[in-house]
Each structure stands twice: as C-alpha cells, then as structure tokens.
C-alpha positions as CSV (number, residue, x, y, z in Angstrom):
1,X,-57.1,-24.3,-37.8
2,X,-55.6,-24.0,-34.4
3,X,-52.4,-22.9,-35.3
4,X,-54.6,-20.0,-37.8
5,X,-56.5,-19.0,-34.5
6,X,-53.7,-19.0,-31.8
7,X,-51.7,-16.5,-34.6
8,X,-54.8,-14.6,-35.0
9,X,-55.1,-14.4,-31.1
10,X,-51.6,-13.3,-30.7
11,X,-51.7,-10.6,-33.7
12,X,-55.0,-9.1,-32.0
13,X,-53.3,-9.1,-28.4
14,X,-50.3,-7.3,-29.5
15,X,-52.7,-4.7,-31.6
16,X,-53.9,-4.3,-28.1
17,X,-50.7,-3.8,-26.1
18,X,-50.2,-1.5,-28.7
19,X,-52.9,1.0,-28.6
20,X,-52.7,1.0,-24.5
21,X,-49.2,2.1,-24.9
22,X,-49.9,4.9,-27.1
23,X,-53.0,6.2,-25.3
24,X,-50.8,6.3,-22.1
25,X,-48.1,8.1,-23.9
26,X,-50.5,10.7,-25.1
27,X,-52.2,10.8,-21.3
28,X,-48.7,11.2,-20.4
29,X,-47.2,14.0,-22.6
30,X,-50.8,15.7,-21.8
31,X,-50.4,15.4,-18.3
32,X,-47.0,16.8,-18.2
33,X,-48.3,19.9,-20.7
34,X,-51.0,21.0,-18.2
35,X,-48.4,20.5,-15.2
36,X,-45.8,22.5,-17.1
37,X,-48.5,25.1,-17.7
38,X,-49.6,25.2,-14.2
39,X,-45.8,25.9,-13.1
40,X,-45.5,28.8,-15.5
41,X,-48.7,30.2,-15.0
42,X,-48.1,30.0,-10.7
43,X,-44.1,31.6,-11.4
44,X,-45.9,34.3,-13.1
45,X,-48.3,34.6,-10.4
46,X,-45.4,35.4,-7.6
47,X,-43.5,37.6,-10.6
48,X,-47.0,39.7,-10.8
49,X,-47.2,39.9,-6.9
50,X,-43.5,40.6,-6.4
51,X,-44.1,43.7,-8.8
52,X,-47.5,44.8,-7.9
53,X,-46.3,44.8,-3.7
54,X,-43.1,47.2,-5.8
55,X,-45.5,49.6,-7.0
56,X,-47.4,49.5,-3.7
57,X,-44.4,50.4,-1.5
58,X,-43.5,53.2,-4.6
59,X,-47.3,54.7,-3.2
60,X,-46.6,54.8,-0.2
61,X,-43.5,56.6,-0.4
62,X,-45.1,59.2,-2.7
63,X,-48.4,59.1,-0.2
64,X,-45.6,59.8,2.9
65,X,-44.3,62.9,1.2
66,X,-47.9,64.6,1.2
67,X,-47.8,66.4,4.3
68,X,-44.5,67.6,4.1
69,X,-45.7,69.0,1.0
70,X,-48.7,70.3,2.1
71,X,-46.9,71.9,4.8
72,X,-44.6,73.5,2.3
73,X,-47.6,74.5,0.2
74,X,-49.0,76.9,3.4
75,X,-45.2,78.1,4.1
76,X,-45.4,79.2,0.1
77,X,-49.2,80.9,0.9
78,X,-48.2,82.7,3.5
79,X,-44.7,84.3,2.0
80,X,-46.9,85.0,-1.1
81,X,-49.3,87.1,0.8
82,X,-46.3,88.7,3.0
83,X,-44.9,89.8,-1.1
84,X,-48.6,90.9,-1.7
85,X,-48.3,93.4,0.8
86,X,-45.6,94.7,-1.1
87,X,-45.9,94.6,-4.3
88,X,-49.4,94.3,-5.0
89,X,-51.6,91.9,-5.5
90,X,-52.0,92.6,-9.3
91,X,-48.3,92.4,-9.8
92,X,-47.8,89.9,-12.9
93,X,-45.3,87.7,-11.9
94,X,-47.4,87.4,-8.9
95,X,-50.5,86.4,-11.0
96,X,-48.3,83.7,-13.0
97,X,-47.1,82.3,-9.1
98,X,-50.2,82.2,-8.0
99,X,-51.6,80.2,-10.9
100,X,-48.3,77.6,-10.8
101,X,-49.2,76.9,-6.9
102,X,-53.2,76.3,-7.6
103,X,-52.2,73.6,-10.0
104,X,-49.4,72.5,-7.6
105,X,-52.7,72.2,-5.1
106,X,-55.0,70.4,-7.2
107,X,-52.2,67.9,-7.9
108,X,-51.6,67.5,-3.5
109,X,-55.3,67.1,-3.7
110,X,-55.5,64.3,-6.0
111,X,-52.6,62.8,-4.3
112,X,-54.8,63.2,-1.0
113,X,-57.6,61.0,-2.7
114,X,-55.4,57.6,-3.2
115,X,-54.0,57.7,-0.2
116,X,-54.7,54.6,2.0
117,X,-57.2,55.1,5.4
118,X,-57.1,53.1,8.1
119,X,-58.7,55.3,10.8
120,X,-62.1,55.7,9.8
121,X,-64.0,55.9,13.0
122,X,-65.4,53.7,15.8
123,X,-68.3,52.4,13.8
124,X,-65.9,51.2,10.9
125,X,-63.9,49.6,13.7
126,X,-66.3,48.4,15.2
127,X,-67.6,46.7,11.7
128,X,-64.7,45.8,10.1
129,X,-61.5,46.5,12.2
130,X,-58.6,49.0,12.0
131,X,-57.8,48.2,8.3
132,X,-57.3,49.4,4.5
133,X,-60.3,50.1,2.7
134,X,-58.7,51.4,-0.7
135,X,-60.0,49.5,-4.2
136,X,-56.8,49.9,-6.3
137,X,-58.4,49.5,-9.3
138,X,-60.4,52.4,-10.6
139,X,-63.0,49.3,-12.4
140,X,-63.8,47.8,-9.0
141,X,-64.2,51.6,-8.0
142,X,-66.7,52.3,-10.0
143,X,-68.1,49.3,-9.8
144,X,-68.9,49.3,-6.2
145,X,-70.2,52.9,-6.8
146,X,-72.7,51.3,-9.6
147,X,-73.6,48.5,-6.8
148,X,-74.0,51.5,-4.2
149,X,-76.4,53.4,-6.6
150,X,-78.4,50.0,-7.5
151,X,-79.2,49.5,-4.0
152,X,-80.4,53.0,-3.4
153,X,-82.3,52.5,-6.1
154,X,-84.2,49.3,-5.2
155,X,-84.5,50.2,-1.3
156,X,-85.9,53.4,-1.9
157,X,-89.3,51.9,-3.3
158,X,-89.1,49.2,-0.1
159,X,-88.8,52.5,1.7
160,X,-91.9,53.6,0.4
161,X,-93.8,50.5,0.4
162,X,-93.5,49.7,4.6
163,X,-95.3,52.4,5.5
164,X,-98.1,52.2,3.1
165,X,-98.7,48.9,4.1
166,X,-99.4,50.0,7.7
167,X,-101.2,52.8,6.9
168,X,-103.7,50.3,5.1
169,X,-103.6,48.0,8.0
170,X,-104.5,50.3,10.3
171,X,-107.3,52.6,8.9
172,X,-108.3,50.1,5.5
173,X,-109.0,47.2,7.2
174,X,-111.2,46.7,10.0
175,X,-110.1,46.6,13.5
176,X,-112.0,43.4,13.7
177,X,-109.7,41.5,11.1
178,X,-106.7,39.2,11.9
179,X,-104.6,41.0,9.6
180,X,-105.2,44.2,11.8
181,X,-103.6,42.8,14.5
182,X,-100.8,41.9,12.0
183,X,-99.9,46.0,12.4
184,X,-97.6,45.7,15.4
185,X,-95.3,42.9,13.8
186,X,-95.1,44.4,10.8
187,X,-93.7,48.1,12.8
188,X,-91.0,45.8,14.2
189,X,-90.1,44.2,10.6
190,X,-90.0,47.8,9.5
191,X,-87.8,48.9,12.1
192,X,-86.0,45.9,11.6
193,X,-85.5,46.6,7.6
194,X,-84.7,50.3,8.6
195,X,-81.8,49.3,10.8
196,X,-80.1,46.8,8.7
197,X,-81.1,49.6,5.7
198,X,-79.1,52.7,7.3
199,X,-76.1,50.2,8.6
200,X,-75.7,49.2,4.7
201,X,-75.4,52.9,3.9
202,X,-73.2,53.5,6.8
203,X,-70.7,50.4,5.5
204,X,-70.9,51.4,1.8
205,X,-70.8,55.3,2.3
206,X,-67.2,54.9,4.7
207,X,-66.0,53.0,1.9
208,X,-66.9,55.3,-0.5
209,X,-65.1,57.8,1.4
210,X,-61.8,56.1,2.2
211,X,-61.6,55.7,-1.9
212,X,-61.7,59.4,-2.6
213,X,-65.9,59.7,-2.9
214,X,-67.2,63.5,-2.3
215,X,-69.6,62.5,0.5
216,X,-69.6,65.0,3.0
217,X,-69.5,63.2,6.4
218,X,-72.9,64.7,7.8
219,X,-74.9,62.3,5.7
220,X,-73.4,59.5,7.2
221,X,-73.8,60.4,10.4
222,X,-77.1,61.2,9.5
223,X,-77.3,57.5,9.0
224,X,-75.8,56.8,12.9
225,X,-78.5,59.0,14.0
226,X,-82.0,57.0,11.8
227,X,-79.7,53.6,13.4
228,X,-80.6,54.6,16.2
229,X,-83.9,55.9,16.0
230,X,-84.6,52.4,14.3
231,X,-83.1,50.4,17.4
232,X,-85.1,52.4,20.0
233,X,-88.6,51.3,18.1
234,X,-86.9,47.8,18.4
235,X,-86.4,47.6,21.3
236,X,-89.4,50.1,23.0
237,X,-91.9,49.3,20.0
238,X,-95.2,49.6,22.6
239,X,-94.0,52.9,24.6
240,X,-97.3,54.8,25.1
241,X,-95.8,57.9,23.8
242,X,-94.2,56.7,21.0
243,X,-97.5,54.9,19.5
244,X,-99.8,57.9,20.0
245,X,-97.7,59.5,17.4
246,X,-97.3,56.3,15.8
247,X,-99.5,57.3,12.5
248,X,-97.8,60.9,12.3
249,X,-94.5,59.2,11.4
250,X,-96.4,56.4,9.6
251,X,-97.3,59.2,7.1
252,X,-94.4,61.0,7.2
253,X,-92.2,58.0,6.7
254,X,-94.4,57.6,3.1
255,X,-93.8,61.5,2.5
256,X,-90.2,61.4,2.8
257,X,-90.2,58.3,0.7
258,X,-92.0,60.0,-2.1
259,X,-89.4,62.8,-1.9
260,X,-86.7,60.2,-1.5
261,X,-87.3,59.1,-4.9
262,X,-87.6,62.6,-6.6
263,X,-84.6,63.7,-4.9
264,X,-82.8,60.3,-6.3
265,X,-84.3,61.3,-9.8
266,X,-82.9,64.4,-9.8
267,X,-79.7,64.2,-8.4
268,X,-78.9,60.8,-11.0
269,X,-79.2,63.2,-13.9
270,X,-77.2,66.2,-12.0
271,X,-74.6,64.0,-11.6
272,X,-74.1,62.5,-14.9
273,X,-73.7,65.8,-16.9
274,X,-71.2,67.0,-13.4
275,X,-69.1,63.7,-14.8
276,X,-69.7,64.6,-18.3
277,X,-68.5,68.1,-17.6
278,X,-65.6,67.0,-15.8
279,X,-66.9,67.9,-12.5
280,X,-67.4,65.2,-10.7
281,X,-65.0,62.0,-10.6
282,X,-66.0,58.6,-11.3
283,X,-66.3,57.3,-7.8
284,X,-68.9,60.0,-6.8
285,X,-72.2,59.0,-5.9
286,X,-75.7,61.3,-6.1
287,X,-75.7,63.1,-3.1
288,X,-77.2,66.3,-1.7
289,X,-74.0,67.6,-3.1
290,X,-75.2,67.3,-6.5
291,X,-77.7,70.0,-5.6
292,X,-76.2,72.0,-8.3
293,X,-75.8,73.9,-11.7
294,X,-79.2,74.6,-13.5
295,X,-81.8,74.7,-10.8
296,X,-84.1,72.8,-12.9
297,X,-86.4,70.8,-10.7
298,X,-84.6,72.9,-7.9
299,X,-87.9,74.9,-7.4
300,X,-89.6,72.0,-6.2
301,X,-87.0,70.0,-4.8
302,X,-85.5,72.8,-2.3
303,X,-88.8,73.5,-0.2
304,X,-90.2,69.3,0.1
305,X,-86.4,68.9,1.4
306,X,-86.5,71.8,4.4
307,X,-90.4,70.9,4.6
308,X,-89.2,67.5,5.4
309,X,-86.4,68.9,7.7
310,X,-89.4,70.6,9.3
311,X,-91.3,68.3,10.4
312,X,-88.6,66.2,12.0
313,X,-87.8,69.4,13.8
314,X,-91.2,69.0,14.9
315,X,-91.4,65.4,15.8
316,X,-88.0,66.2,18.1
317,X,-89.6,69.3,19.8
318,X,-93.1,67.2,20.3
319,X,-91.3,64.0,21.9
320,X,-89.1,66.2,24.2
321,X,-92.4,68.2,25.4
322,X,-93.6,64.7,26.0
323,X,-91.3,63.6,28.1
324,X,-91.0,66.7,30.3
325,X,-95.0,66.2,30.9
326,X,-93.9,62.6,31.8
327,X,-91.2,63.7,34.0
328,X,-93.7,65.6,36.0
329,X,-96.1,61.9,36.6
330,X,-93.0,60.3,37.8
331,X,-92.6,58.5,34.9
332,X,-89.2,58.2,32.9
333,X,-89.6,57.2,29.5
334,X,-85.9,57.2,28.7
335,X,-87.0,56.0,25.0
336,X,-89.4,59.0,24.1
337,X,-86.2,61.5,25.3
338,X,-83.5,60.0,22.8
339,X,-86.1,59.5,19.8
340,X,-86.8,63.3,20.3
341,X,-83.1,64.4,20.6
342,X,-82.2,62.4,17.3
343,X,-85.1,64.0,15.7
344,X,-84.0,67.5,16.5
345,X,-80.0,66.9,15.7
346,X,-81.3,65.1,12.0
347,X,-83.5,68.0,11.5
348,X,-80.5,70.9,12.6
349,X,-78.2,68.3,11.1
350,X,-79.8,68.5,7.1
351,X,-81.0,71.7,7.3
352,X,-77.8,73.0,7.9
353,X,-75.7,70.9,5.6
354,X,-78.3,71.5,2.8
355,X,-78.4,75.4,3.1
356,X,-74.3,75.0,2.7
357,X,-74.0,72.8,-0.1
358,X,-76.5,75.8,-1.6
359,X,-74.5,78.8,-0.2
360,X,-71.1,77.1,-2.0
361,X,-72.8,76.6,-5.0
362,X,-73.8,80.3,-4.9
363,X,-70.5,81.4,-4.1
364,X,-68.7,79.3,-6.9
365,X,-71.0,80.4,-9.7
366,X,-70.0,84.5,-8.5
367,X,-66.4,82.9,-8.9
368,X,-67.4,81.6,-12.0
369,X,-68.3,84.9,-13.3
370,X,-65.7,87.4,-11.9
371,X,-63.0,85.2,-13.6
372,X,-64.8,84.8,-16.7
373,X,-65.3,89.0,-16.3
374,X,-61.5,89.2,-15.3
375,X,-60.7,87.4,-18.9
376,X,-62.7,89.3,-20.9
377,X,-61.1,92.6,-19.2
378,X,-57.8,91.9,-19.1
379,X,-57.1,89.9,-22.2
380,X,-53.5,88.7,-21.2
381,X,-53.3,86.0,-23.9
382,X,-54.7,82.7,-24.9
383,X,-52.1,80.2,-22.9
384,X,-52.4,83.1,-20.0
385,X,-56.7,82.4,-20.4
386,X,-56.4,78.8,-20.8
387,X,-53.8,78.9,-17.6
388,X,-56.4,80.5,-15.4
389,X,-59.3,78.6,-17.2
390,X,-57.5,75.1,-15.3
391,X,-56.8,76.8,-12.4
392,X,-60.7,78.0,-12.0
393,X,-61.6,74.3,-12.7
394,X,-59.5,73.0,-10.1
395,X,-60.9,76.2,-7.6
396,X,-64.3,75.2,-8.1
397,X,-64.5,71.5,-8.2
C-alpha cells in the first residue's frame, strides 16, 4: 500500500510539472506574439510619420510657389488688357484666354485655402501663440464645423433665456422678495456667460478661418467688440448710467435673441442647398453670408436685422449723450463712453457688412444672367458653353 501510494504521488506530481510547463510555454509564445506585434505595429508607426512629414514638406513647396504665381497671374491680367486695347475685347482667341486664366485663378484660389497660417492676429496670439491652425484632414474639418454649428445652436436658446429671467425678476416678482434682489448677481452671471460666449466664437471662428472657412472677418471682430461690452458690465456692473438703461438692453438683449434664432433657422437651410449646389464648401459655417439665393424668409429677415442694427445705433448715440451731460457735472464715467462707442462701431460695423453681403449677391445674380444671355446669343458650341459655364461658377462663388 505504501509503495501503491508513493507511485501514485509521484505519477500526479509529474502530471503537474507537466501542465506548469506547458501553460508557461503557451504564456510564453503569447507573450512574444503581442511583443512582436507591438514592434511591427510601432515600425509602421515611424514608416507612416516618415511619409506623412514627406507629403507635408511636398505642400509646402507647392504652398511657396503661390505668390509667385499669383504675381504671374496679375503680370498675365495686365498684358491681356494692354492686347484688349488692340484687338478687341470680343476677339476669340481672347475669349478662349481669358477663360484658360479664370480656371487657372480658381485653381491659385483653392491652393490659397490649404495653405498653413500662422499670423492670425493679436487675439489668437494672445490665446494660443504664433502657431499652425490647419486640420489636415477634411473629416476633422468638417467635424469641427458640425461642433461649431452645435454650439451655436445650444447657446443661442441660453442667449435667449438670461434676459428673460431678469426681466421677470425685476418687474414679475415683487420688489419685496429675496429673489428680487437676486437681479444684480444674476446681470454679472450674464455678463459673465456673454464674455466666455463671444471669446468661444472668437477661438472657433479664427480657426475656421485659418482652414479655408468663408467668414468674412467683420463678424469676428464683431465678437472683439460684444467682449468688450461684456467686460465693461463686469467690471462697472452698478454705473448709474449704465443701469438706468439697464431694462432697455434687458429687452433688447431678448429681441435680438429671438431674431438670433430665426436668422440661425434660415441661414441652416440656405446653406445646405449652397453645399448641395456646389456653392459653398464643406468647411463653411451659416453666416450672414448665406443671405442669399431665393429671398424666401428674406422679407422678414432683412428689416428685424437693420432694426436690430438700429437700435444699437441708438444705445451708442444715447450713452455718448450721457456722458457729455456727465462731463459737464465733473464727473467721468469712463465706462458709459466705451459702452457707447462699441455700440455705435457694432451698429456701423453690421449694417455695413450686411448691406454688402446683399449688394454682391445683387451683382452676381446680374452676372448670372448676362452670361446666361451671352450663351443663348452667341451659341459658340457646347464644350465653348460648358467652358464658360465653369468659369461663371468659379466667378461667382
């Protein structure tokens, strides 16, 4: 019995030495699989880089020629115009060059939109630094355009929302009541939410720009300006001559809002048949830009906007007459000056902009229709028609 039991010991002990061997030797050849696949996967890591900083430096060569070219482009302009003199302007080999070097244009101009920006003003270096903006890759492109438009969206109903709730603090609740008195902390949250509000916009609008967005740069200094309108009711929030006008901007605050969200409304669907159409590119966000093509809701939209331009005008002209009356009872409220004069450059500031986004819509549909005209007149030929038809497109956008 004891020999039976020390065999059967030995026989179950060397079972044993046997199974830990093979389960090392499988944690083993495992181990050495995942490093194996770590050292491939990290060499083809560096091969990737190696090529994508190839194709980088292949950019910037082609980004370093544009000016030359585009000075060669104006050298071409001018000579063509010196032949005009000569030979006409109708002349048909002059028609043909003057199609190949719109195309040649639109090409330069495309070339414009990937190159890299480093300067983009002090508020951008302030922010971030003298550095490269560019998304390379036209997905993270349009996905920081769809994050851009997704926080427009969402803010524009907080925007609405602040000064509502004032309005009812201060005239639907009783002067009596605690949460009355909650009014003045609730103007410097406002202010507070309006500052970080326009720097967002600021940030995400300069980056939009440096990667080939169609904002034109008055709205963003249009955000510099409401910064600092913001800041001055941060820091002067009890300025005697700021709060007697306090519920006048209280209510026009929720006004703008309102139109905010129209506006919004309007120029989302504007600017998804402009893309459909091919005339607007991926990257390009619902501005006052998009105030084009069928002026569908543009009957409405068009007078709340200068009506809204308006009354800041007003506002500006109202706080400069108050400080000049202050002026003359020795008093210098330094705050009441710069609100007014930010008020009066916003309202010049949109107006203008507004009326010339509408004046070069105006002028490209009369384009538009003296080309189409110059087709049907002419009749040169299809590929001569289709020739102009890109040419047109590339005019106009």
């Amino acid at each position: 019995m004891t020999t039976a039991s020390a065999s059967s010991t030995a026989d179950s002990s060397s079972s044993g030495s046997t199974e830990s061997d093979g389960s090392l030797t499988l944690l083993t050849n495992a181990v050495e699989r995942f490093s194996s696949g770590v050292t491939h996967l990290q060499q083809q890591s560096q091969l990737a880089q190696k090529r994508l900083e190839l194709e980088f430096a292949s950019i910037d060569r082609c980004v370093d020629s544009h000016q030359s070219q585009l000075k060669e482009y104006q050298k071409l302009v001018n000579m063509m115009e010196e032949v005009e003199k000569e030979h006409g302007a109708q002349h048909p080999s002059l028609t043909s060059l003057r199609l190949q070097l719109r195309l040649a244009k639109c090409s330069l101009d495309q070339l414009r939109d990937t190159r890299p920006r480093t300067d983009h003003g002090l508020f951008m270096r302030l922010m971030l630094g003298k550095v490269g903006m560019t998304l390379w890759k036209q997905a993270d492109r349009v996905h920081f355009k769809d994050e851009y438009n997704k926080f427009k969206a969402r803010t524009t109903l907080i925007y609405i929302l602040w000064p509502l709730i004032q309005l009812v603090l201060l005239y639907g609740v009783s002067p009596s009541s605690s949460l009355h008195s909650a009014a003045p902390f609730i103007l410097q949250l406002h202010q507070l939410w309006l500052l970080y509000y326009y720097t967002t916009l600021s940030l995400r609008e300069n980056i939009l720009l440096a990667n080939g967005s169609a904002i034109m740069h008055w709205w963003i200094y249009h955000h510099y300006l409401s910064m600092l309108i913001a800041l001055v009711m941060l820091l002067w929030p009890n300025a005697y001559l700021i709060q007697q006008r306090m519920a006048q901007m209280l209510a026009f605050g929720l006004i703008q809002g309102l139109v905010m969200l129209f506006q919004n409304s309007y120029q989302k669907k504007r600017l998804y048949v402009r893309k459909t159409l091919g005339k607007a590119k991926a990257i390009d966000v619902d501005s006052s830009e998009t105030l084009v093509e069928k002026p569908t809701d543009l009957s409405i939209l068009i007078p709340m906007l200068f009506a809204i331009y308006l009354v800041e005008l007003y506002f500006g002209l109202e706080f400069v007459q108050d400080f000049r009356v202050a002026r003359t009872k020795m008093e210098t409220p330094w705050a009441v000056l710069v609100m007014g004069l930010a008020f009066i450059v916003l309202a010049l500031g949109n107006g203008y902009t507004t009326g010339l986004v509408l004046l070069r819509q105006k002028q490209k549909r009369q384009i538009k229709q003296a080309i189409l005209f110059g087709k049907k007149k002419n009749q040169h030929g299809k590929d001569d028609e289709e020739g102009r038809g890109w040419s047109c497109q590339c005019l106009i956008q």
